[in-house]
C-alpha positions in Angstrom: 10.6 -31.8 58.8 12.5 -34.2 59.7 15.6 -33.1 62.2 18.9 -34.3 62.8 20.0 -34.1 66.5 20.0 -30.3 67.6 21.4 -29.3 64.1 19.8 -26.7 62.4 18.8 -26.5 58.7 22.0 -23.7 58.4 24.3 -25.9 59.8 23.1 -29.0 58.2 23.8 -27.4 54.6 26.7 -25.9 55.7 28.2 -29.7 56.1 26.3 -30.7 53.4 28.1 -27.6 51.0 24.6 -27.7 49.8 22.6 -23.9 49.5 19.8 -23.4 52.0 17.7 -22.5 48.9 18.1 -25.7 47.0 17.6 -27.9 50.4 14.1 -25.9 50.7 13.3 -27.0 46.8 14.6 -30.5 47.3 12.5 -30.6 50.4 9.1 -29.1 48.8 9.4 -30.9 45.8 10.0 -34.2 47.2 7.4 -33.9 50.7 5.2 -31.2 49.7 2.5 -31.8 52.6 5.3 -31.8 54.8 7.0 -28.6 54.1 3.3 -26.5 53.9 2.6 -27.9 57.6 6.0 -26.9 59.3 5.6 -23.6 57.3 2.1 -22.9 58.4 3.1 -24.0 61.5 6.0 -21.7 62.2 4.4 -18.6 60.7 1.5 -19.4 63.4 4.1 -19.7 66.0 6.0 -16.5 65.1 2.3 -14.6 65.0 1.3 -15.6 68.5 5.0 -15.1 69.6 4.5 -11.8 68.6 0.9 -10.5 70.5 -0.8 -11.4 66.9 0.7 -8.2 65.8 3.0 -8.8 63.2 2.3 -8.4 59.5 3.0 -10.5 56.9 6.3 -8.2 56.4 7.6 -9.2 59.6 6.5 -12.8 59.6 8.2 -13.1 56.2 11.6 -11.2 57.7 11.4 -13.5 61.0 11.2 -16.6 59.1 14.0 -15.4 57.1 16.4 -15.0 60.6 15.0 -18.8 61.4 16.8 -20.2 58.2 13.7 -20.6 56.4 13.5 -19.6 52.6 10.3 -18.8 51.4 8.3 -15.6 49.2 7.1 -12.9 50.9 3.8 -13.6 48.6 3.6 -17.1 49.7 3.6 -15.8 53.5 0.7 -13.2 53.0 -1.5 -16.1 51.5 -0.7 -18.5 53.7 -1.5 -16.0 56.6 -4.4 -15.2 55.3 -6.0 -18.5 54.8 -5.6 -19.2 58.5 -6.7 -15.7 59.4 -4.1 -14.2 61.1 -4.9 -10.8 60.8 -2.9 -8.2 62.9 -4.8 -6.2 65.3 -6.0 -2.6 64.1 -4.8 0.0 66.4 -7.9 2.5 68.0 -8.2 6.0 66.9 -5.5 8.2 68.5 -6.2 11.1 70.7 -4.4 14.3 71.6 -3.6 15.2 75.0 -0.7 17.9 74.8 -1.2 21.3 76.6 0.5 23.4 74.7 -1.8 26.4 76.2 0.7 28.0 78.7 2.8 30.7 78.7 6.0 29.2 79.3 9.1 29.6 76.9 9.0 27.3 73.9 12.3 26.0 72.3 13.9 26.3 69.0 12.9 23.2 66.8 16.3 21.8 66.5 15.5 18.2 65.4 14.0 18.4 62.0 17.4 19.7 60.6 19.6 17.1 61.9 20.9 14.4 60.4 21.3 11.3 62.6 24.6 8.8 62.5 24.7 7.2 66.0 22.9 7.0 69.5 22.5 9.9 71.9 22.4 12.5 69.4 18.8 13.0 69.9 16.2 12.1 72.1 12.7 12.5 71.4 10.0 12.8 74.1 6.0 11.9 74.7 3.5 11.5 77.1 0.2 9.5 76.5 -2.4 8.8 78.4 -3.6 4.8 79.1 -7.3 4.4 80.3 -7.7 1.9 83.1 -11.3 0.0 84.4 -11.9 3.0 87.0 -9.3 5.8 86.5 -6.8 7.5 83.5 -3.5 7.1 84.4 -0.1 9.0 81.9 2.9 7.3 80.0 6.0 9.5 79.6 8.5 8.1 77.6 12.4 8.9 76.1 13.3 7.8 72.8 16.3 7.5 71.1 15.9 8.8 67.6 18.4 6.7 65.9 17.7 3.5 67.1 14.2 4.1 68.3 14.9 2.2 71.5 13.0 3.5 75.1 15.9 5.1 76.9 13.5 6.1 79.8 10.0 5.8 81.0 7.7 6.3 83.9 4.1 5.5 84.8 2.3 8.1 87.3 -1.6 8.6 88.2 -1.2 12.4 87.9 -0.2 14.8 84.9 2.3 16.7 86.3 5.9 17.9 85.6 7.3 15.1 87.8 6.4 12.3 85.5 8.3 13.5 82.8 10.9 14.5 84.8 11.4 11.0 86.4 11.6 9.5 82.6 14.0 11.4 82.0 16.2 10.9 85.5 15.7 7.5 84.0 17.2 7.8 80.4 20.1 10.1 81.8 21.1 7.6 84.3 20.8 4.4 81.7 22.9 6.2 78.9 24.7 8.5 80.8 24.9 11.0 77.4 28.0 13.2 76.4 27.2 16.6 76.2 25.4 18.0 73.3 22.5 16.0 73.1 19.5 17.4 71.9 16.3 16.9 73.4 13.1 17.2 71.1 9.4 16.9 72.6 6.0 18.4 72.1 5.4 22.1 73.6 3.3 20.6 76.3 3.8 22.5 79.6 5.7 19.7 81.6 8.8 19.8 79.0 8.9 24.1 79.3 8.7 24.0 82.9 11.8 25.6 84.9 12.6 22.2 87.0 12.8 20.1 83.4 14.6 23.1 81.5 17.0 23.1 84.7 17.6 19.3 84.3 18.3 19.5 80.3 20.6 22.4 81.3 22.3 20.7 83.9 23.3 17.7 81.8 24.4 20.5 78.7 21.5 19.6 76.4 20.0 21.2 73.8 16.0 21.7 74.2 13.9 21.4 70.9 10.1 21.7 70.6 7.7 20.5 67.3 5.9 23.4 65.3 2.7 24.4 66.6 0.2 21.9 65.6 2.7 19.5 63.8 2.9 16.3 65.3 5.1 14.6 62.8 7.9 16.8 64.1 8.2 14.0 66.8 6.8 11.4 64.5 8.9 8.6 66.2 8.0 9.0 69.4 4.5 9.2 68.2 4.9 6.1 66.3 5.9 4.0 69.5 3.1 5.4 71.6 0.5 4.0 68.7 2.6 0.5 68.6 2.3 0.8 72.1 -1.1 0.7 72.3 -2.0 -1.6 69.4 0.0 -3.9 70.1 -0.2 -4.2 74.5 -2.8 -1.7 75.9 -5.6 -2.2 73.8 -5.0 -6.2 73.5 -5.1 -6.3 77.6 -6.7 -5.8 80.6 -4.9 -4.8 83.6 -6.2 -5.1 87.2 -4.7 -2.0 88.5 -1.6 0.5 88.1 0.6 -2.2 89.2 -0.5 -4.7 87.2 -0.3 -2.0 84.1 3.4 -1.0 84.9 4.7 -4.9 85.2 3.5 -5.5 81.8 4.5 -1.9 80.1 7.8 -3.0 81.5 7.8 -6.6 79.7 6.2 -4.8 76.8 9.3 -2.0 76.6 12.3 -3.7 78.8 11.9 -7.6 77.1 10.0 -7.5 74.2 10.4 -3.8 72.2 14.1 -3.2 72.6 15.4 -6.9 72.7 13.0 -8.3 70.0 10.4 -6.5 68.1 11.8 -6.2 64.2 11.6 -2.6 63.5 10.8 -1.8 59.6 12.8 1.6 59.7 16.1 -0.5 61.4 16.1 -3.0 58.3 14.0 -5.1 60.5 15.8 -5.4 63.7 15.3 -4.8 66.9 16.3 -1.8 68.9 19.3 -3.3 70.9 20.1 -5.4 67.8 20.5 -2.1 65.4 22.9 -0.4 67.9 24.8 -3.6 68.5 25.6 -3.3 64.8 26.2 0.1 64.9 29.0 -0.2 67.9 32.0 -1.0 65.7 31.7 1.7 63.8 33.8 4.1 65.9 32.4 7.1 63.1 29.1 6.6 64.7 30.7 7.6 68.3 30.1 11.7 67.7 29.0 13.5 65.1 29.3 16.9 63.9 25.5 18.2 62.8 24.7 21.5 60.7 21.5 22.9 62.1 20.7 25.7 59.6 18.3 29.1 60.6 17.4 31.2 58.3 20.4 32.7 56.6 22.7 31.2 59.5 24.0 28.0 60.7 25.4 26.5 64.0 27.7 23.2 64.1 26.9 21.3 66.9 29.3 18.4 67.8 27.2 15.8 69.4 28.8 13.1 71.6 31.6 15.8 72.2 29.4 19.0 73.6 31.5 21.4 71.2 29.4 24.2 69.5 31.7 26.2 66.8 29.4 28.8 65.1 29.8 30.3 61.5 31.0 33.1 60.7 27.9 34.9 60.4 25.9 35.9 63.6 24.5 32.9 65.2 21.8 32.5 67.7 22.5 30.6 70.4 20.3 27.2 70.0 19.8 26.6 74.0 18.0 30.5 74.0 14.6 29.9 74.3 12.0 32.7 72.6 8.5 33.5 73.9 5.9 32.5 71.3 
C-alpha cells in the first residue's frame, strides 16, 4: 500500500473526511493484488508477533486496532491458506495437595460480583518441567482484570514460594483492606505463616470446592495460556534462563499486550486503564450470601456490616 510520509491510514482519511471503510473498498477494488499482499502480510506479522498463538479471533481484533477493515471470515481463510495454525496446548495435569489436615476456608469467591481491581485475587501453583529437574510456578491474579499481580519461581514445593508471590502482589498493589483472597486447598495456602500474612494485610481467605477446579477457573486459565503459549513452545537452559523469559512472558508481553477475549480484547493493563476513571469502580460493596444468611463486605474500604440475621464471620476458617 502505498504510504504517505509517517501518516497513517486513520489519519490520512481523517484529512481526507473520507470513512476508513470506503478507503479499504476504493483500495481493493482498484489494486486488488495489492491490498491481499499487505493483508496477508500483516496478519503474518501479527501471528509471529504474537508466539504463533493467536487465533483468527485475535488476529481479526488486532488488525482492527491497526486501522485495518476487513471480515473476521476473510481472516480465518486467509490464515488458513498460509497455515498459521495456533499451537495446541498439552494435556494439563493436577498437582494440588489438598491431603492435609489443615483448616480450609470458606469459598467466598463464587458469590461475588466483581466491578473494579483488588477486590479479589485468585491464586495457583503449577509445576514447569525442565531438561533435568521440575521446578513450581506460584502465581497472583487479579480477578477482574486478569492481570499477574505477583509471581515467583522456586526449585522446591514449599510454603515459601507462594508466600514470596504473594509478598510480591501485596507490595505492587498495595491493596485496601477487604480483599479477598481465593486459591485451591493445597497445603501451602492453609499453612499458619500464609494465613498470618492474609490476616495481617485484613484479607479475606477463600478456598475452591473439593474437587472443583473451575472455582478458580481464571487462574487456571492463565496457567494453560501459560504453557501453550511459552513453556511448551521453548526450551530453557536452566532455572535462570526459565525465570528471564516467564518474566518477559508475564511483565512485557501478558499484562501490556496480549488481547484478552473476556476484557473485550484488551490487554490486562489496557482494561484497568479504562476502568480508572470510573471513580464507582474504586470500592465496592459485595453480598456474599450463606445459606439463609448474608454478609456485606465493602471491598476497597475493609468495612464488613452484617445482616440482621446471625452471620458467620467469613475470615473463620472450619475444619473439613
Amino acid at each position: 500500500m502505498p504510504v504517505q510520509g509517517s501518516l497513517s491510514v486513520e489519519r490520512m482519511c481523517q484529512l481526507a473526511v473520507v470513512s476508513r471503510a470506503g478507503y479499504y473498498r476504493n483500495f481493493q477494488q482498484h489494486c486488488p493484488g495489492e491490498e491481499e499482499m499487505q493483508l496477508r502480510s500483516l496478519i503474518q506479522q501479527i501471528f509471529v508477533e504474537h508466539r504463533r498463538h493467536y487465533g483468527y479471533r485475535r488476529v481479526w481484533e488486532e488488525l482492527s486496532k491497526r486501522g485495518m477493515v476487513v471480515n473476521h471470515k476473510r481472516v480465518r481463510r486467509l490464515m488458513r491458506e498460509d497455515n498459521l495454525l495456533g499451537l495446541q496446548p498439552k494435556r494439563f495435569v493436577v498437582t494440588t495437595d489438598s491431603q492435609h489436615r489443615l483448616e480450609i476456608a470458606v469459598n467466598l469467591a463464587r458469590r461475588m460480583k466483581l466491578t473494579g481491581v483488588n477486590q479479589l485475587w485468585v491464586a495457583d501453583i503449577t509445576y514447569i518441567q525442565l531438561y533435568r529437574e521440575f521446578v513450581f510456578l506460584a502465581v497472583v491474579l487479579d480477578a477482574f482484570s486478569r492481570k499477574v499481580v505477583g509471581w515467583e519461581l522456586s526449585r522446591g514445593l514449599s510454603s515459601g514460594l507462594a508466600l514470596r508471590a504473594l509478598e510480591k502482589a501485596i507490595a505492587e498493589r498495595q491493596p485496601a483492606p477487604g480483599l479477598v483472597h481465593h486459591s485451591d486447598r493445597g497445603s501451602q495456602y492453609a499453612c499458619r505463616e500464609y494465613v498470618a500474612l492474609l490476616e495481617k494485610h485484613q484479607m479475606l481467605a477463600s478456598m475452591s470446592r473439593p474437587g472443583n477446579p473451575y472455582d478458580n477457573a481464571k487462574c487456571e486459565r492463565f496457567m494453560q495460556t501459560l504453557k501453550r503459549e511459552e513453556i511448551y513452545a521453548s526450551a530453557y537452559r536452566d532455572l535462570e534462563d526459565l525465570r528471564a523469559r516467564i518474566e518477559e512472558f508475564i511483565e512485557r508481553y501478558y499484562n501490556k499486550k496480549r488481547l484478552h477475549s473476556a476484557l473485550g480484547y484488551r490487554s490486562p493493563e489496557e482494561f484497568e486503564a479504562a476502568q480508572s476513571g470510573d471513580p464507582s469502580l474504586k470500592a465496592a460493596t459485595v453480598t456474599c450470601s450463606f445459606g439463609k444468611t448474608s454478609t456485606v463486605l465493602g471491598l476497597g474500604t475493609g468495612t464488613q456490616t452484617p445482616s440482621p440475621s446471625p452471620v458467620p464471620n467469613p475470615l473463620l476458617r472450619t475444619a473439613l
